[in-house]
MARSE-790317 format. One record per residue: residue number from 1; residue in three letters; x, y, z of N, C-alpha, C in turn. Coordinates in nm, 2 decimals. Example, Ala and Ser with C-alpha at 12.3 -4.5 7.8 and 13.67 -1.06 7.14 Angstrom:
<recs>
<1, 'ALA', <1.32, -0.57, 0.78>, <1.23, -0.45, 0.78>, <1.32, -0.33, 0.78>>
<2, 'SER', <1.28, -0.22, 0.71>, <1.37, -0.11, 0.71>, <1.29, 0.00, 0.79>>
</recs>
This chain:
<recs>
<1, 'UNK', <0.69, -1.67, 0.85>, <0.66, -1.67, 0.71>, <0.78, -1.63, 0.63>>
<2, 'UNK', <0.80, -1.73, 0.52>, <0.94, -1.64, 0.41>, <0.91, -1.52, 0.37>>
<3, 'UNK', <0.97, -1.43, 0.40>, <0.98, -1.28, 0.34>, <0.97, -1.29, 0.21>>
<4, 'UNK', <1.03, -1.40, 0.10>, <0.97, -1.38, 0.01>, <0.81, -1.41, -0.03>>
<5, 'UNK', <0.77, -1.47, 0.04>, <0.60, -1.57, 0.00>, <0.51, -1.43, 0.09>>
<6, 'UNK', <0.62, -1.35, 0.13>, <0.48, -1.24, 0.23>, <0.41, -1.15, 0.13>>
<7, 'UNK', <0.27, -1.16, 0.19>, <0.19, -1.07, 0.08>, <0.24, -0.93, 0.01>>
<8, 'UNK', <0.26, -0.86, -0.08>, <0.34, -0.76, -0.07>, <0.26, -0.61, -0.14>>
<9, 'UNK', <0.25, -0.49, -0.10>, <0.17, -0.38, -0.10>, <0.31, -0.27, -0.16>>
<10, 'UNK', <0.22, -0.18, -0.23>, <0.27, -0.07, -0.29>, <0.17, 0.06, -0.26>>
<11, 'UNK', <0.30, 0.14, -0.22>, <0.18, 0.26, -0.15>, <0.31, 0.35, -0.20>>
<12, 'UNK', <0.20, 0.43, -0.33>, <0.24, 0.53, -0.40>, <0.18, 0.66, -0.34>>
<13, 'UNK', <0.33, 0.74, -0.31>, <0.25, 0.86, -0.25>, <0.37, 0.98, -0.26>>
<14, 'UNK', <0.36, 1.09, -0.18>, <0.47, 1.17, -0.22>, <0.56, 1.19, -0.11>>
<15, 'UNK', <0.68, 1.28, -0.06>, <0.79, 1.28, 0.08>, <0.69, 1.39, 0.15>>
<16, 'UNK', <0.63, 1.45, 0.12>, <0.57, 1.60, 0.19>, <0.41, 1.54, 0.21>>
<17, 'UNK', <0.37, 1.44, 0.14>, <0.21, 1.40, 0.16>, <0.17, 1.38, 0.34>>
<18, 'UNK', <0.08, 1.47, 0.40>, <0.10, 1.41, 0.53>, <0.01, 1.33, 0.52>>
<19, 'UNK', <-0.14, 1.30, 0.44>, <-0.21, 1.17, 0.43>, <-0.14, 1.05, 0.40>>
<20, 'UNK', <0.01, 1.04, 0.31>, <0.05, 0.96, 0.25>, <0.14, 0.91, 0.42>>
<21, 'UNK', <0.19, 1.01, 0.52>, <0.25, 0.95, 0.61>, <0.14, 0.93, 0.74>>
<22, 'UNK', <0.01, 0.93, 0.72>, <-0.13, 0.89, 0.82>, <-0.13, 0.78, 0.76>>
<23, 'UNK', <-0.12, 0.74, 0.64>, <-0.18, 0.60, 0.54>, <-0.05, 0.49, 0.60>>
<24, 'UNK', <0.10, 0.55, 0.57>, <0.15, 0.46, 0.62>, <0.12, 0.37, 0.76>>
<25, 'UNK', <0.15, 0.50, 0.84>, <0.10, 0.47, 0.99>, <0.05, 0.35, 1.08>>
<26, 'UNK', <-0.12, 0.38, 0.94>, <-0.23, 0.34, 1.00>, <-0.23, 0.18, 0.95>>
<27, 'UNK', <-0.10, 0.16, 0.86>, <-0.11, 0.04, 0.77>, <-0.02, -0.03, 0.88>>
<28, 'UNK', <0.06, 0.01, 0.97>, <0.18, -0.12, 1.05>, <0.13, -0.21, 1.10>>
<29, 'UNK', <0.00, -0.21, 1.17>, <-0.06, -0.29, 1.27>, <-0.11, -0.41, 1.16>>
<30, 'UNK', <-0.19, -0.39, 0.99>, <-0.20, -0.51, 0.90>, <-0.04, -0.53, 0.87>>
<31, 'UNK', <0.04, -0.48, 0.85>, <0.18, -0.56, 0.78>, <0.17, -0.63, 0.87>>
<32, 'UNK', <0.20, -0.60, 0.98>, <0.23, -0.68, 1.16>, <0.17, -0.82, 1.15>>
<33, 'UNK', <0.01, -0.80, 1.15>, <-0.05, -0.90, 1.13>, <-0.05, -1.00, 1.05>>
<34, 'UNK', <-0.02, -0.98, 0.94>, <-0.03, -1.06, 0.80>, <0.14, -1.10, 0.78>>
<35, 'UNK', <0.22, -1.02, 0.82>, <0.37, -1.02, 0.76>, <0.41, -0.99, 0.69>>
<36, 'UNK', <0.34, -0.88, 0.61>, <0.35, -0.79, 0.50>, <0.42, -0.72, 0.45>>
<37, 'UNK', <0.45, -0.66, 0.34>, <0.56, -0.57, 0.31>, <0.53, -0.48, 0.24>>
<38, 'UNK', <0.55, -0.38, 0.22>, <0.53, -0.24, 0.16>, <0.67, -0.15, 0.15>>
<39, 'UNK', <0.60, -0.14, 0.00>, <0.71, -0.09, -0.08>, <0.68, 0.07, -0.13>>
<40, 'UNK', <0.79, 0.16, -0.08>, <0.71, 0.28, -0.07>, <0.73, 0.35, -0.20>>
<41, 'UNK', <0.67, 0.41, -0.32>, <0.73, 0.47, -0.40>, <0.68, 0.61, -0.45>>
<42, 'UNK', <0.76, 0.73, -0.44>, <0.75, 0.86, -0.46>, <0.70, 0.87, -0.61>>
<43, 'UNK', <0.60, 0.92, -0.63>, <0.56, 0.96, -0.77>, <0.60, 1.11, -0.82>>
<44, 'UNK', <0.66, 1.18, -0.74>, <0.72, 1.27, -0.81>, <0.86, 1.22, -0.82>>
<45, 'UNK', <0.90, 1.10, -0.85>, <1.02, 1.08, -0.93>, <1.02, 0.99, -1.07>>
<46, 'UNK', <0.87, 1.03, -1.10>, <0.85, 0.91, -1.21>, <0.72, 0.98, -1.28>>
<47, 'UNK', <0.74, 1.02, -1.41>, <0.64, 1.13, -1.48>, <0.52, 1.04, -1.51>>
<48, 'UNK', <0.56, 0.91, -1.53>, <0.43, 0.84, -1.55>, <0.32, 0.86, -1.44>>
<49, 'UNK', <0.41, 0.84, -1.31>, <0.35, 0.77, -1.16>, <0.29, 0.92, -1.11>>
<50, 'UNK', <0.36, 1.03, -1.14>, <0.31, 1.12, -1.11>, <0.15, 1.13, -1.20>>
<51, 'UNK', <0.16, 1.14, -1.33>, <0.05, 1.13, -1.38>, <-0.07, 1.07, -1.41>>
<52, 'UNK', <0.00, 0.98, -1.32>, <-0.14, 0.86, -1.29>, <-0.19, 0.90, -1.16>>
<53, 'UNK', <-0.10, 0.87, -1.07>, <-0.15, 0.90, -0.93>, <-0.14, 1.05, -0.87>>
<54, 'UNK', <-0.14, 1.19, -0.96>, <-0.11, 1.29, -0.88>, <-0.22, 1.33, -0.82>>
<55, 'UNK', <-0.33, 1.33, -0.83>, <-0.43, 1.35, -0.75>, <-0.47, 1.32, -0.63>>
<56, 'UNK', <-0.47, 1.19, -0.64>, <-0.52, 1.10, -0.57>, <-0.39, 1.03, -0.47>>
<57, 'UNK', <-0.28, 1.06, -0.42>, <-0.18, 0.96, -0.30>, <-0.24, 1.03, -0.19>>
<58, 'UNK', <-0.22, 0.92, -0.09>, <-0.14, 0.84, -0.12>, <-0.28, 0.74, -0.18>>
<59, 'UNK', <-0.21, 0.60, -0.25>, <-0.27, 0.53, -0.34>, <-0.21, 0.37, -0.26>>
<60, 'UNK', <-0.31, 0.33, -0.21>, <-0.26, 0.14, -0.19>, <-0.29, 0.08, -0.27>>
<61, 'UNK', <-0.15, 0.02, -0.35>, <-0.20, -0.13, -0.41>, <-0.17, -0.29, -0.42>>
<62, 'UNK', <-0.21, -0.35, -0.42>, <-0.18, -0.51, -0.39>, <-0.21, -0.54, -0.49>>
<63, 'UNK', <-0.06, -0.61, -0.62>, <-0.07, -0.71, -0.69>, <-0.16, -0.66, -0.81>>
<64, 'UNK', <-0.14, -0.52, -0.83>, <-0.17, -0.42, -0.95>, <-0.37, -0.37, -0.92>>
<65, 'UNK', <-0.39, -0.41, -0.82>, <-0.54, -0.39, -0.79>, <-0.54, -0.25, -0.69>>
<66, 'UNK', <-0.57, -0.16, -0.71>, <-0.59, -0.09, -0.63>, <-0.68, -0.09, -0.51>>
<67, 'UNK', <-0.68, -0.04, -0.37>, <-0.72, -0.12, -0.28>, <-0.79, 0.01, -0.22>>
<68, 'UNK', <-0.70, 0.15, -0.24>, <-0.77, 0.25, -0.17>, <-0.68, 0.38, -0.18>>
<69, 'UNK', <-0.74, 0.47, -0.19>, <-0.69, 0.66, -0.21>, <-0.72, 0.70, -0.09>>
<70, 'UNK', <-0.66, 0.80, -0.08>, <-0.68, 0.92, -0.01>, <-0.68, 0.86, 0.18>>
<71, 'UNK', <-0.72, 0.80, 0.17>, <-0.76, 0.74, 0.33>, <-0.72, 0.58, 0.32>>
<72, 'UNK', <-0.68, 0.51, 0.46>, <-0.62, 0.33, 0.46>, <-0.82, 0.30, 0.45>>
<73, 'UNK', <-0.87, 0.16, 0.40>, <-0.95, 0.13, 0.39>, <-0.93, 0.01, 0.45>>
<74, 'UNK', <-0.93, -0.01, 0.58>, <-0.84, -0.11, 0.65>, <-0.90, -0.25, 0.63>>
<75, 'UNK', <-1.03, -0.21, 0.61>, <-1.12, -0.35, 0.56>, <-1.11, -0.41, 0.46>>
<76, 'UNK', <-1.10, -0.38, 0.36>, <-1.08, -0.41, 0.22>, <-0.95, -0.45, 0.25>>
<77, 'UNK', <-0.83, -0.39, 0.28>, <-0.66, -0.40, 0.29>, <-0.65, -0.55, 0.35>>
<78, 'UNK', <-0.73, -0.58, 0.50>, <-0.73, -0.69, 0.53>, <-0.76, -0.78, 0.51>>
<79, 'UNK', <-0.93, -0.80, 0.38>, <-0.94, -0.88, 0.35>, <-0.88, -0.92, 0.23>>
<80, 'UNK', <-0.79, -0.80, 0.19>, <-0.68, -0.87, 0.06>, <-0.59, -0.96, 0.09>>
<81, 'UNK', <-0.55, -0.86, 0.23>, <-0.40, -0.96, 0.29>, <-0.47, -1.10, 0.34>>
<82, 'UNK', <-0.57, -1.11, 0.36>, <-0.61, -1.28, 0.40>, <-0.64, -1.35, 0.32>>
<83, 'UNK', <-0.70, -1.30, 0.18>, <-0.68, -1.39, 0.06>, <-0.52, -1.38, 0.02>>
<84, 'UNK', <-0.45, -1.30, 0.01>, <-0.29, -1.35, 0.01>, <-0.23, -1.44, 0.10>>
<85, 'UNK', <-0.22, -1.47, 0.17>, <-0.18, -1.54, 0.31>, <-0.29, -1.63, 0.32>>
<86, 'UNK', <-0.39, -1.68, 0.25>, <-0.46, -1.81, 0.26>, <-0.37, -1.91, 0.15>>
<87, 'UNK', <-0.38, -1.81, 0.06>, <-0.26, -1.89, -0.09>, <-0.12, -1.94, -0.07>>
<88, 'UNK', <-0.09, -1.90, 0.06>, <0.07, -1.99, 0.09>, <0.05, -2.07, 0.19>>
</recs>
């Protein structure tokens, strides 16, 4: 698949979150699968991102939809990535 057409995921979370580095983790085997890409971004370098998501990272989202907090929801994650990857 073109790297550019691959489904692509944002997982806002913090460098010291250890849920935020269990969430990555638990997420390689769907990138793997789908060819997915995830883009990681620190909310304590962004006062907004901090204040939207300080509670709640790490935070998955696909394509501005939120998908899941605090824990991977690997069900829901994969049925996003298969309606993404049905569309190309």
């Amino acid at each position: 698949m073109d790297a550019s057409r691959a489904p692509r995921l944002t997982l806002y979370g913090r460098a010291w979150c250890h849920l935020c580095d269990d969430m990555r983790a638990e997420l390689e085997p769907l990138l793997a699968e789908f060819g997915a890409q995830v883009t990681l971004v620190d909310v304590d370098t962004d006062p907004v991102l901090e204040a939207l998501y300080n509670e709640l990272v790490p935070v998955l989202v696909c394509e501005g939809v939120e998908l899941c907090h605090y824990r991977l929801d690997a069900a829901r994650v994969r049925a996003a990535l298969a309606i993404r990857a049905a569309r190309i």
